[in-house]
N, C-alpha and C positions, 0 to 999 in steps of 0.2 A: 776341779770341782764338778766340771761335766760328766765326767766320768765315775764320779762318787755316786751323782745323784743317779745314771744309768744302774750302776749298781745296785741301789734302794730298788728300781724299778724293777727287775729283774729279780732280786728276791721276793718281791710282791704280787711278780706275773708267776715263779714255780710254786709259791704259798698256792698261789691260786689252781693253778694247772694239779697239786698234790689232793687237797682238797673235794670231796663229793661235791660239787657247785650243785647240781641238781636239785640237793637234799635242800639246802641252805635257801637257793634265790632262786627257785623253781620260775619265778615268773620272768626269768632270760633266757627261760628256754627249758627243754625235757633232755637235754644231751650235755654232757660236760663239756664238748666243741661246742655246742649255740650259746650258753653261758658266756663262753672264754671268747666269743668272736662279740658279744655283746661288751665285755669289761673291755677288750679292745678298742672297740669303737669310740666308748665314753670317754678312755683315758687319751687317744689319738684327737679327739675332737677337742677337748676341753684346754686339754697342753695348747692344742692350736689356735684355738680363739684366744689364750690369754700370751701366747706372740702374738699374734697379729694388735693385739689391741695395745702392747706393752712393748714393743719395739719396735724404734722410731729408726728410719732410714734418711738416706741423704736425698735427694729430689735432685735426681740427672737431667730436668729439664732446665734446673738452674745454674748450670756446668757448661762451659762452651764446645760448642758440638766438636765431633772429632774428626773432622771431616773426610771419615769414610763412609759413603752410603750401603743401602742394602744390597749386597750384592746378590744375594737369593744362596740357595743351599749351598752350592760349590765354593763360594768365598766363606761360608761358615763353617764348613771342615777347613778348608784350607788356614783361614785364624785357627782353628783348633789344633791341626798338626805344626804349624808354623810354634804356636806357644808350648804345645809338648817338648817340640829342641831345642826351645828359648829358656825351658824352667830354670831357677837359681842350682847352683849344685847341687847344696843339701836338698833340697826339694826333691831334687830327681832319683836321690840316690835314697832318699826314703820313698817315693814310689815304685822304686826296682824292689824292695823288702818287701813293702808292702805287695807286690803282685807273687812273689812265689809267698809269703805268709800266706796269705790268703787262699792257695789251695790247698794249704792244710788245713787252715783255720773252719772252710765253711763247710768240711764233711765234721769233722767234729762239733758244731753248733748242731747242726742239724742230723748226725745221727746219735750223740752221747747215749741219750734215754733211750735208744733202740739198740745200743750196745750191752747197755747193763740189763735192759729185760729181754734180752734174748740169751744173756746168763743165767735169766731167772727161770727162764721155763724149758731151758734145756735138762735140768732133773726131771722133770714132769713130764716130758714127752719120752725121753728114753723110758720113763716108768710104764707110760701109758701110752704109747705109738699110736692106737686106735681111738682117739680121742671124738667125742663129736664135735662138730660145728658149732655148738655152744657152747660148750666144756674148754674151747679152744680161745673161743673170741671172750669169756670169763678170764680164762688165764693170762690173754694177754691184758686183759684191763687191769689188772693187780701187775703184770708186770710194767707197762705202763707209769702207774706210780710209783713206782718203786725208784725206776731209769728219770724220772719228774722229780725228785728228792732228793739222788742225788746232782742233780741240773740245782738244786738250792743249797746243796753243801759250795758246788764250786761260785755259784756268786754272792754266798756268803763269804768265802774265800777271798772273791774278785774285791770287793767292798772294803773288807778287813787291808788287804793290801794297799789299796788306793787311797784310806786312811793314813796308815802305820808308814808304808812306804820311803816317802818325801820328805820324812823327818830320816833316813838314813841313806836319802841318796844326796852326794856332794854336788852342789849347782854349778849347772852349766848353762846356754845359749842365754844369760841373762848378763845384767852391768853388775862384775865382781865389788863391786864397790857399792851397793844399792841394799846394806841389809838394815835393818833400824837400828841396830847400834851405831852402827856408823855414820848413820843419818846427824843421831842426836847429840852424839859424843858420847854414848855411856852404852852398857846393859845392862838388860834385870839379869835377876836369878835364872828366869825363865830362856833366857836366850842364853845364857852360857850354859845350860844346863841342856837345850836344843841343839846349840853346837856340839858337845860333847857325842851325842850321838850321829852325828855325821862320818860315815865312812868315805874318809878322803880318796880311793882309787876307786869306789863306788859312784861313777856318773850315770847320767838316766840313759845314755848310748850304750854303755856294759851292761847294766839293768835290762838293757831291752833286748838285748844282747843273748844274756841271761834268760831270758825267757824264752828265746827262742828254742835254745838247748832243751830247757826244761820241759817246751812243750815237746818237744822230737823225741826225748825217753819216754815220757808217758806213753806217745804214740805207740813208741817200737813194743810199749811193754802189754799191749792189748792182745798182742797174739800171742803169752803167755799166761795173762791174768783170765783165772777162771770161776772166782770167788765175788760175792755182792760187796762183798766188805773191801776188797783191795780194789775191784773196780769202781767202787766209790769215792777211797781214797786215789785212783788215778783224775780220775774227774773233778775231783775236788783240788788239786796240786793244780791243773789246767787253771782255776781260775785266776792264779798268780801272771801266768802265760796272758790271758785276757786283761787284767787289768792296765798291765804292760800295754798290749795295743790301744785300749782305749786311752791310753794318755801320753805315751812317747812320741808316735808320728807326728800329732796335734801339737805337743808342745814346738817339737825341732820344726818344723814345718812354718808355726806360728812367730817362732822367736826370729828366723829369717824376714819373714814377710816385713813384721813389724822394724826389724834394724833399717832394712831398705830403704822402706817409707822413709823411718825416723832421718835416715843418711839426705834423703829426697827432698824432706821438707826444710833442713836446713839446708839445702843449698838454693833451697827455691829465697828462703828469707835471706839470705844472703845474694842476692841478683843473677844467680849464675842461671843460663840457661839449661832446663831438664830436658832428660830425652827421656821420659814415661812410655815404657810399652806398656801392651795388656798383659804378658807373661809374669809383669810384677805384680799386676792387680788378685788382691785377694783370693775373689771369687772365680778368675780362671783357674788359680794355682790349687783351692780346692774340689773343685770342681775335676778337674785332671788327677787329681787323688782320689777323690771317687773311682774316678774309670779304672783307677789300677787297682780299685779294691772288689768291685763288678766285675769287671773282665776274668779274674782268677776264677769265680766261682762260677760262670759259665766252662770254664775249661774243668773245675773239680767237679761240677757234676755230669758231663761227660766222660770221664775219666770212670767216675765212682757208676756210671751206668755200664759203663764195657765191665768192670770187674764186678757189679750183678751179675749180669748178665749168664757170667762164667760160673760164677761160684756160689750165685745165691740157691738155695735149696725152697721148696714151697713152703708156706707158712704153715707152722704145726709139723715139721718135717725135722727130726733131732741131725744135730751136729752141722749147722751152718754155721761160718767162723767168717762168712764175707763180710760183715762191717769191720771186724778186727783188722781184716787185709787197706779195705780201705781208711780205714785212720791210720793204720802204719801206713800206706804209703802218703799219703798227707806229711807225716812224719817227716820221711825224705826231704821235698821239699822244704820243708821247715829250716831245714841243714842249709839249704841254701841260703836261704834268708836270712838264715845268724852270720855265713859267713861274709853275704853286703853289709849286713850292718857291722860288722866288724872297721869297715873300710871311710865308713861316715866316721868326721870330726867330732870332737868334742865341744867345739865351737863357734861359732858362725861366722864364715867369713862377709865381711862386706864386699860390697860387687866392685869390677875393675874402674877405676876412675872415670874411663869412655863410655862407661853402661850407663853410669847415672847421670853426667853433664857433660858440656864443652867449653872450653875457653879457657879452663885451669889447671893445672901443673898437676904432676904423682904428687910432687911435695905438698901441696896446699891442700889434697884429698888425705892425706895420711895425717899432717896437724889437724885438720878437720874433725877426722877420725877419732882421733883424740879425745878433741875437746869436748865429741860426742858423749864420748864414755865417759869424763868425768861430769857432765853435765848432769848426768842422771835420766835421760830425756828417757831410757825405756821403762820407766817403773821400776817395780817395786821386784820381787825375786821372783823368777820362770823357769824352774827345771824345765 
């Protein structure tokens, strides 16, 4: 759902970006950037006041201290590299994907629309080489929209999938036993008829899997697409590739955390002593996914500045092809990507008996286990 609604947002931020804003709400500004850094701020502001006012947190004052003190900066890298090589499997092994995804992923966000209009006025400038400095900065404003539109084909794309999707990917990192028919003893029409479209060798781990491919051909295919229309349709097939990120790491990621806990707090109800580190808690473990999604893209736009550097030609200057270079080699990378995620589970394991408690047998952690999963303690279904 997070990801649906990021979708929404994003076809409403290139409506916007396509759009004359000027013409329209003049009183945000005289430039279509003062406009769009206005709609920004209101949208960034508003989302934020209505969390802050509408979700409630736990009060760690009321929790018995941990009795680590502050140790000042050096002990707070040090918790932080210490829980980097404490992460749960799956966790880690979706933060190695997610750091090479990520050097493909953040030249393509951030140069798409400079891809496709620099197709746009490459007829124009071979026509017209001596162009002036108006004639030039005019040209690119229409190209601009053009490369803005399709940035709205692919997150109409993103959204359509993040819909459509989930009804044909077969569930994983969830309690197989947790669907509403099985709850209630029966189904409707509506749920065998939901079933039927489940593609059972279709997991959201192959799916994401799947996109990674998907997005490394597009890549590779920029430094032969020379058309608005094919390069639009490549931008727009990306948004498949996107949707995928915005919602595979988050769930595989989330479906661990959640098992752990759920493993944690029945042995807490059951007397047995827990050993809680921080590397299970929530907010490290996302927190350390962040950095692997950060970290890429200061390395891609270092990367993507050496091959400017080399190949980029002056604005207004026909037959520059260095963005194509750099999303194809974005692309590369990609390859990586798909082949760690190939190597990730389909399903979560729970942690070694000695991670979560002491004083109890393998065998009484595996009945446990068990009775876990028929319990139903994780909810309701979580590709």
């Amino acid at each position: 759902m997070a990801s649906r609604v990021v979708g929404v947002g994003n076809i409403i931020g290139y409506v916007a970006g396509y759009l004359d804003l000027p013409k329209y709400i003049w009183f945000f500004g005289n430039t279509q950037f003062k406009v769009l850094c206005v709609i920004a701020c209101l949208a960034l502001g508003s989302t934020l006041l209505l969390s802050i006012s509408t979700v409630k947190e736990r009060d760690a004052r009321l929790e018995a201290p941990s009795g680590k003190g502050n140790g000042g900066v050096m002990t707070f890298f040090k918790q932080v590299f210490t829980s980097i090589r404490r992460l749960p499997p799956q966790t880690r092994k979706v933060c190695e994907v997610q750091f090479f995804a990520w050097i493909g992923f953040f030249p393509q966000l951030f140069y798409s629309s400079s891809y496709i209009g620099d197709i746009y006025v490459q007829p124009y400038l071979e026509d017209n080489p001596h162009m002036t400095l108006a004639e030039i900065d005019k040209l690119y404003e229409k190209a601009t929209r053009v490369g803005t539109f399709a940035l709205l084909i692919y997150a109409i794309t993103s959204l359509a999938t993040n819909v459509l999707l989930p009804f044909f990917i077969a569930p994983s990192y969830d309690n197989p036993t947790a669907s509403v028919g099985s709850k209630k003893g029966y189904s409707t029409c509506v749920d065998r008829f939901l079933n039927r479209l489940v593609i059972p060798w279709l997991t959201l781990r192959r799916a994401w899997l799947l996109s990674h491919c998907i997005f490394a051909l597009c890549m590779f295919s920029t430094l032969i697409v020379r058309s608005i229309a094919a390069a639009t349709a490549l931008i727009g097939i990306v948004g498949v590739s996107w949707a995928l990120t915005l919602w595979a790491p988050f769930a595989i990621i989330s479906a661990e955390v959640s098992k752990r806990d759920a493993l944690r707090r029945s042995t807490h109800q059951s007397g047995s002593l827990i050993n809680e580190s921080p590397e299970d808690q929530a907010g490290v473990i996302l927190g350390i996914h962040n950095m692997s999604i950060a970290a890429p893209q200061i390395l891609a736009t270092i990367g993507s500045s050496i091959i400017f550097k080399f190949l980029q030609k002056p604005r207004g200057t026909p037959g520059d092809r260095s963005i194509a270079v750099v999303l194809a080699a974005g692309g590369l990378s990609t390859l990586i990507a798909a082949y760690l995620t190939s190597r990730i589970k389909d399903e979560v394991e729970l942690p070694e008996e000695g991670a979560v408690e002491e004083g109890r047998t393998e065998q009484d952690g595996e009945e446990r286990e068990r009775m876990l999963v028929r319990s139903g303690s994780f909810g309701g279904l979580e590709y």
